[in-house]
N, C-alpha and C positions, 0 to 999 in steps of 0.2 A: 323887400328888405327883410332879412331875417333877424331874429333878438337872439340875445347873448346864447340862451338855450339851447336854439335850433344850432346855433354853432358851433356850441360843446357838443349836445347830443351827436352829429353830422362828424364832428372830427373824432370820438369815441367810436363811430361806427365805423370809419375809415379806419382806423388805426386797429380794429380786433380784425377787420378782412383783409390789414395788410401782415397783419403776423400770421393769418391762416393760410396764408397763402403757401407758406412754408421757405426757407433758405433758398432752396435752388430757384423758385420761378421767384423769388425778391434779385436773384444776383440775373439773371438771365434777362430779365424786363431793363436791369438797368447795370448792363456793363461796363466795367470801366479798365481799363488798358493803364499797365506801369511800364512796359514798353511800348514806345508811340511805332506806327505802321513807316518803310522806306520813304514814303513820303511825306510824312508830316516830319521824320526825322530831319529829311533836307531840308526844311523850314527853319527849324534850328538852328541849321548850321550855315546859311545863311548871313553873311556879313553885307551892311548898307547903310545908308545914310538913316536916321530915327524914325521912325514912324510916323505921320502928321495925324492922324485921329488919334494914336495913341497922346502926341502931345496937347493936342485941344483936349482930353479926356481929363488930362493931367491938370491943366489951368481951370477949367470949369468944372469939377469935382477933386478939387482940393480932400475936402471933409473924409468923403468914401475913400479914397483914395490912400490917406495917411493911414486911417484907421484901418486900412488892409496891413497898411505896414506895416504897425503899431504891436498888429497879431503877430504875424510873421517873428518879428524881434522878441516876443513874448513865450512862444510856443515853439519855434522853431530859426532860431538864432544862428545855427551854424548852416542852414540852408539858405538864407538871407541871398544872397549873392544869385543863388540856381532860381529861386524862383522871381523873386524882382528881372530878372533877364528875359525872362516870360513874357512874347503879347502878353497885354490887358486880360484877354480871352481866355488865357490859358492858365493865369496863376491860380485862380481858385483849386482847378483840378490837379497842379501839382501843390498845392497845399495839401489838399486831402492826400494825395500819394505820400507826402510825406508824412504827417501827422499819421495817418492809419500805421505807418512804420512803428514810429514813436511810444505814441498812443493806445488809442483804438479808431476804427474804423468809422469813420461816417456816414450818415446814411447817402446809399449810392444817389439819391434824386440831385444830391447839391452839390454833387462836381461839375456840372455846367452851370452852373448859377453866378450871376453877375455879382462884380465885390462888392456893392454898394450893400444889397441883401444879405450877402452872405457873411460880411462884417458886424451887420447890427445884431446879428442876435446869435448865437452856439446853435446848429440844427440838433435836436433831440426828437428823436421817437420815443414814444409816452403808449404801449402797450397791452397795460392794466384794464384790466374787467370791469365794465361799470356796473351799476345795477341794473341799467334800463336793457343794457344790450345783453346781460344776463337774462332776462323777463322774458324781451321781446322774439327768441326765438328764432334769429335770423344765422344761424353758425352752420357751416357746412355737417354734414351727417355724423364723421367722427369725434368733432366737436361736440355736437348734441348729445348723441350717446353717452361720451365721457364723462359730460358732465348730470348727467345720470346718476353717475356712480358717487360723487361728489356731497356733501354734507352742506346743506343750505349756507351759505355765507354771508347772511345779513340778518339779524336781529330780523324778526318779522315783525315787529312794533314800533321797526326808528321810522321805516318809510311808507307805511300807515295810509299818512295824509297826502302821499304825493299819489298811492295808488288809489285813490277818493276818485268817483267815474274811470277809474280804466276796470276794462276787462282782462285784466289780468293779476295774481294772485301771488302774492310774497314768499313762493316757496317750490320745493320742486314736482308739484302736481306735474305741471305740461310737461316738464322733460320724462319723467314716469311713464306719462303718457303716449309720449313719443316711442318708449321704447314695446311698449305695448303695440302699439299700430305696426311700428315697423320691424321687429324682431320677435316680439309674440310676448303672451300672456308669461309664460310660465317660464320664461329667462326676467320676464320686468320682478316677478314673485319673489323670484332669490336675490333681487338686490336688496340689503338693507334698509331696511324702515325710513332710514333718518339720511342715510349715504354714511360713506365712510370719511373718518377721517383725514387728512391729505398725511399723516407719519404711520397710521393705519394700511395705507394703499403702497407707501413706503416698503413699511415692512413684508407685504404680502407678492410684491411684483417686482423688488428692486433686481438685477440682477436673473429674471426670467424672462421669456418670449414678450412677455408685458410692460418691461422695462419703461419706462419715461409713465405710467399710471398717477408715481408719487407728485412728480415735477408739474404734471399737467392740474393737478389737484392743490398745489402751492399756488400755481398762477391762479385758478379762479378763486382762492381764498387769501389772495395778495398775502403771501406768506412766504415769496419766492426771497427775500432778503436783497432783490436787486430792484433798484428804483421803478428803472422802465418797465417793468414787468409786474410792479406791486402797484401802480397808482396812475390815474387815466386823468382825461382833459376836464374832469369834474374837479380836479386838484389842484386845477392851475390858476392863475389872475390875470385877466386879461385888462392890456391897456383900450382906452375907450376907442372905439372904430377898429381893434384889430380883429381879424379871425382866428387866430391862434397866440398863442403865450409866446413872448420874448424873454429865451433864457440869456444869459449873462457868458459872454469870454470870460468868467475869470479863472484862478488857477483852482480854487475850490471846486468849481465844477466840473472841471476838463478831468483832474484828479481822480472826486469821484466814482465818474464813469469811465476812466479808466483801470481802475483797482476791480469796477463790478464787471467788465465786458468778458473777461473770463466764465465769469460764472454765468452771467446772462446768455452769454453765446451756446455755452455748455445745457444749459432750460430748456433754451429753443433747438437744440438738436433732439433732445429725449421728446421734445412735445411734440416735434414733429415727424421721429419716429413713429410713435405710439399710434398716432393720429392717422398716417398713410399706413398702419400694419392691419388696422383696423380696418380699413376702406379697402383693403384691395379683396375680402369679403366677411363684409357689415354680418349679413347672418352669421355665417359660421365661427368665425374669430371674437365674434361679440357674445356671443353664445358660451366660448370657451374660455374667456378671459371671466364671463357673470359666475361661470361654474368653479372657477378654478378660486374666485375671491370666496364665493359659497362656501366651500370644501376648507377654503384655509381659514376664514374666518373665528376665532375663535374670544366671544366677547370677553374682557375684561370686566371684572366687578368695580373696580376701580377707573372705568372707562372715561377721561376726563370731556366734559361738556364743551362744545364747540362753542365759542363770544365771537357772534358777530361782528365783522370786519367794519365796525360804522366809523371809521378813521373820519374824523373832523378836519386834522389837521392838513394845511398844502403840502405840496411835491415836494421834499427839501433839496432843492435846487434853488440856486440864488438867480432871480428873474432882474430884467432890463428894469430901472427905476424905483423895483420894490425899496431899497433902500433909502430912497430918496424919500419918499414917500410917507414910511416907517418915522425918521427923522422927521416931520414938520407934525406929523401925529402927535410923538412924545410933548415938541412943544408946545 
């Protein structure tokens, strides 16, 4: 049995190895088809007497059942008819086809997902840097490197206590270090003392061979202005026995993440350019991107001090019951 922790900790690591993984091998791992194959098409088009699992599905899952509908009518009201006409099996995945129209995109894992699941709760990807997976070291090479370059992003004195018996140390010694071992002494030399700032790396890469430097430096100092991207499963509230957070259908939320998918989509293409321009050779490109920050660097007297990202506050995203909740509090 694991405690709340292991399963925030567990679902933050997942989720920084599922953004690293980068766009193409996220859509590749899990494709999804807006035109269906000659043969699933005949399925469709297909006329016969009603389905009999479908209609016991229908009489004994009343509940899931509506509340599929409920969406549907909610979000996508002039499709009502296309996708209601759908096997059981199949409306989730023409939900998502449609909504992604709409909307934005969902994550590709819960287009096969059963509508009982897929009713209760909005699927969100929650992408944000925590501190521990920041610490601990575990980011593919590009990663590690970059954030090298980066200006510590936590108060060294809020999480003090938590790092009490760990070996490991509230600042960017180990990744310094890393660049030491693995790119050499005298590229780790010219990085800046402190790292740079994330509107510093901006100014100095935007628009060069270095491009996406600035975007990559927003994301670990959750400064990127899009939810997913700014705040991890440390942010979230879980209901008692779940292993991850129940966000809410409602129209606030769907909203949103649809006003930010623009710009978050637009993050993760720079970071994950940046990230493979780097990797396709670590020494010499790492080398030239440490020289070329060196060479343009030019400190400010006025250089304003970085405030650690010690955000208290949750995801604001409205969650399954929080409301409920909230209310018997006040009274």
């Amino acid at each position: 049995m694991w405690s709340l922790d292991d399963i925030v900790r567990q679902n933050n690591e997942a989720a920084v190895q599922w953004l690293e993984k980068g766009e193409q091998a996220r859509v590749a791992r899990f494709p999804h088809l807006d035109t269906w194959p000659l043969t699933l098409r005949s399925e469709q088009m297909r006329r016969g007497p009603p389905n009999l699992e479908d209609l016991i599905d229908l009489l004994t899952d009343k509940e899931g059942t509506s509340r599929f509908d409920a969406l549907v009518i909610k979000f996508l009201p002039e499709y009502i008819d296309e996708i209601l006409a759908k096997p059981k099996n199949k409306r989730v995945h023409q939900f998502c086809v449609r909504f992604a129209k709409k909307y934005y995109p969902l994550p590709l894992y819960v287009y096969g997902s059963n509508i009982e699941s897929f009713s209760y709760s909005l699927p969100v990807d929650i992408m944000g840097l925590s501190f521990l997976s920041y610490l601990e070291m575990g980011h593919r090479p590009g990663y590690q490197l970059l954030m090298a370059l980066v200006v510590y992003p936590w108060d060294n004195d809020y999480y003090d206590g938590y790092l009490e018996d760990r070996e490991i140390h509230g600042d960017r010694t180990a990744l310094v270090q890393y660049v030491r071992e693995n790119i050499g002494m005298e590229t780790a030399r010219k990085i800046y003392k402190n790292g740079w700032l994330p509107q510093e790396l901006h100014q100095m890469t935007d628009g060069t061979a270095y491009d996406g430097c600035g975007h990559f430096a927003d994301w670990v100092c959750q400064c990127t202005g899009c939810i997913i991207l700014d705040y991890n499963y440390n942010k979230c509230q879980y209901d008692e026995g779940d292993t991850e957070p129940n966000f809410a259908w409602s129209q606030y939320n769907v909203e949103t993440l649809a006003t930010q998918y623009k710009k978050t989509h637009e993050i993760l293409q720079k970071i994950d350019h940046i990230v493979e321009y780097i990797e396709k050779d670590l020494q010499g490109r790492f080398r030239a991107l440490v020289n070329h920050l060196h060479t343009s660097y030019k400190p400010d007297k006025d250089r304003p001090q970085f405030i650690g990202n010690d955000k208290n506050e949750f995801i604001p995203l409205e969650q399954v019951g929080l409301e409920d909740e909230e209310d018997e509090e006040d009274e």
